[in-house]
C-alpha positions as CSV (number, residue, x, y, z in Angstrom):
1,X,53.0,56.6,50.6
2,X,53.9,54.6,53.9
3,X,57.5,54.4,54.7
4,X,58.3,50.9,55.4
5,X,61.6,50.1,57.1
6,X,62.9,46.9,58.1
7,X,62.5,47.7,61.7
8,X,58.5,48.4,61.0
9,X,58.0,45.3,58.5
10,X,60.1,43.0,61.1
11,X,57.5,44.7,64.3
12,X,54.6,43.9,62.0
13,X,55.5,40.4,61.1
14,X,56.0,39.7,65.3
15,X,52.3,40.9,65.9
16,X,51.2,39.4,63.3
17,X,52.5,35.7,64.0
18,X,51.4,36.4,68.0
19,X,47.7,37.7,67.1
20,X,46.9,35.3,64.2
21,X,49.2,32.5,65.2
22,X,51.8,30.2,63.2
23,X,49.5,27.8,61.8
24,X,47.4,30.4,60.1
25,X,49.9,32.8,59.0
26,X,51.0,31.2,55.8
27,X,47.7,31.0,54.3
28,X,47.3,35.0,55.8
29,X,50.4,36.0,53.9
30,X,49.3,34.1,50.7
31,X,45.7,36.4,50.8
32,X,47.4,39.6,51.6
33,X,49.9,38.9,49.0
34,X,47.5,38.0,46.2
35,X,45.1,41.4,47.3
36,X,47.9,43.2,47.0
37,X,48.8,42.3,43.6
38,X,44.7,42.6,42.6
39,X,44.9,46.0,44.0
40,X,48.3,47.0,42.4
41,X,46.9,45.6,38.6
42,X,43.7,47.2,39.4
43,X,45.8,50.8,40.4
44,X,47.8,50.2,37.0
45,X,45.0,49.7,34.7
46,X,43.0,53.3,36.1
47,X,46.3,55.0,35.4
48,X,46.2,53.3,31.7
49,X,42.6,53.8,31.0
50,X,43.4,57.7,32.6
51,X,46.5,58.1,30.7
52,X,44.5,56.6,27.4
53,X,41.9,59.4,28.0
54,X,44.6,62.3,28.1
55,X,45.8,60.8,24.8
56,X,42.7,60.5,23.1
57,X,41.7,64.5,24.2
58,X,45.1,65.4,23.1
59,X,44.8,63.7,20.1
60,X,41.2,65.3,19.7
61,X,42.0,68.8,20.5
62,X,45.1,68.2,17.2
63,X,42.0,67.3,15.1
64,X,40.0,70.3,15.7
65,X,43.2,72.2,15.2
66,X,43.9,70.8,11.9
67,X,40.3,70.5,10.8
68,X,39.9,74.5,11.6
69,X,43.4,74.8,9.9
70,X,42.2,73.0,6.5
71,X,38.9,75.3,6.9
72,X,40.9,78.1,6.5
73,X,43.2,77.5,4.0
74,X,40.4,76.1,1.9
75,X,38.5,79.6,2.6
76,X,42.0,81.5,1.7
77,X,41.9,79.6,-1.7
78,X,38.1,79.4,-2.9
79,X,38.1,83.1,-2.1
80,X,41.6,84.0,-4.1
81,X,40.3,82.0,-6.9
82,X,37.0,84.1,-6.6
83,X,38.9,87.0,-7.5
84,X,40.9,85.9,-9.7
85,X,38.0,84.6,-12.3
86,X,36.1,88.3,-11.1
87,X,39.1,89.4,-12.8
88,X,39.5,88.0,-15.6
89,X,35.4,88.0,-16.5
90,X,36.1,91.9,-15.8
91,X,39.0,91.9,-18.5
92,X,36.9,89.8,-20.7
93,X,34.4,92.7,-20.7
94,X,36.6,95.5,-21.1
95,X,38.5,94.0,-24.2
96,X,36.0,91.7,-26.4
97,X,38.3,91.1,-29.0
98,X,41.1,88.9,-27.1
99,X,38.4,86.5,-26.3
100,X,37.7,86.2,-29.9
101,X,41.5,85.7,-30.5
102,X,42.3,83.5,-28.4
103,X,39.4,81.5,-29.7
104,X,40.6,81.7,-32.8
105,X,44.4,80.5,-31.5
106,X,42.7,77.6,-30.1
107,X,40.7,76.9,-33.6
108,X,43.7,77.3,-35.3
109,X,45.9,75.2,-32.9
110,X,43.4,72.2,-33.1
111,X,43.2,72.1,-37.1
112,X,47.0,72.1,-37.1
113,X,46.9,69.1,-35.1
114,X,44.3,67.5,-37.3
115,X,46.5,68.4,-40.7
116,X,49.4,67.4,-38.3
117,X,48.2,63.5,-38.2
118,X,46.3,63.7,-41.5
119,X,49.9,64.5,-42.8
120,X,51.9,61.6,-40.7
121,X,49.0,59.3,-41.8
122,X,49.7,60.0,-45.6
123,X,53.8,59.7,-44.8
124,X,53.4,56.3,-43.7
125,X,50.4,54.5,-45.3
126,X,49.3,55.7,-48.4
127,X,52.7,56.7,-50.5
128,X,53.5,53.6,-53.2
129,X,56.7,52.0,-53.0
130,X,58.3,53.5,-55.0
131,X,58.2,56.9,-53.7
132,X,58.6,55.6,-50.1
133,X,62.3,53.7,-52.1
134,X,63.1,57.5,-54.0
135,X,62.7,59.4,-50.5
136,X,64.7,57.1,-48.1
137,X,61.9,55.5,-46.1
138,X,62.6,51.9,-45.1
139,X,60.5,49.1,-46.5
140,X,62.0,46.1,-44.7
141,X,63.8,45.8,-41.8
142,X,67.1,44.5,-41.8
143,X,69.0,43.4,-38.2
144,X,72.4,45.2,-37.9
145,X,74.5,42.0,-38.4
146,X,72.5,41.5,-42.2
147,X,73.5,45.4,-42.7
148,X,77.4,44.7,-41.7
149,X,77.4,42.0,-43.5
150,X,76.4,44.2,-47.0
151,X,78.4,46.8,-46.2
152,X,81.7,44.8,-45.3
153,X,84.7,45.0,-47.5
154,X,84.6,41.6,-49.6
155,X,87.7,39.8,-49.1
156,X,89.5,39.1,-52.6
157,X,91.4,35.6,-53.8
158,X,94.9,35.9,-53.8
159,X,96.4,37.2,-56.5
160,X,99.4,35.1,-58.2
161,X,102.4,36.0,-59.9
162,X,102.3,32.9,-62.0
């Protein structure tokens, strides 16, 4: 850049008043002054929009990165879980029988279940009261202060000596 001193700004400013005069110089100053602040908005907008463009390629280039990264680890896992079900078809070949069993397990399991709610279902639905009464199963619900109040000690009247 240009090295202004105040000697050099001073030896400009006599010129200038001799060459252009003193009636003119104000409205001189006032137009180099405002092209000077176009120019330095217009320099500082370039280095923005430049600086913007760095950014945006920087932020690009991350993109591709992680793009080619998720590519790969999505290769890395499609291709271990390739294997894996090669392996277990291949173990399903060799040994037909645990397929059958654990077929079976999974039969078995699911009519459990079924007997499981069948069984719950007859437990609280279709037993008569009586039964439910015999077996301790509630019939009405009672709050905790109504069941403190049965169970409490009665108080007895005094007893006299007379």
């Amino acid at each position: 850049m240009i090295d202004l001193g105040i000697s050099k700004l001073a030896l400009i400013g006599v010129v200038a008043l001799i060459v252009i005069g003193p009636e003119k110089l104000p409205r001189v100053a006032r137009m180099a002054g405002t092209l000077l602040g176009r120019a330095q908005r217009y320099i500082n907008d370039v280095k923005a929009e430049v600086s913007k463009e760095i950014e945006l390629d920087e932020l690009r280039k991350m993109q591709k990165d992680v793009q080619q990264a998720a590519q790969h680890v999505e290769q890395t896992v499609s291709q271990s879980w390739n294997e894996t079900t090669e392996e277990i078809r291949s173990i399903g070949q060799e040994n037909p029988v645990a397929d059958t069993a654990v077929y079976v397990s999974t039969e078995q399991l699911a009519r459990k279940a079924k007997d499981f709610r069948r069984k719950k279902l007859a437990k609280t639905s279709a037993l008569p009261a009586w039964y439910k009464s015999r077996h301790g199963q509630r019939q009405h619900i009672v709050s905790g202060s109504a069941r403190m109040a049965r169970h409490r000690a009665k108080s007895r009247p005094p007893i006299s000596f007379f």
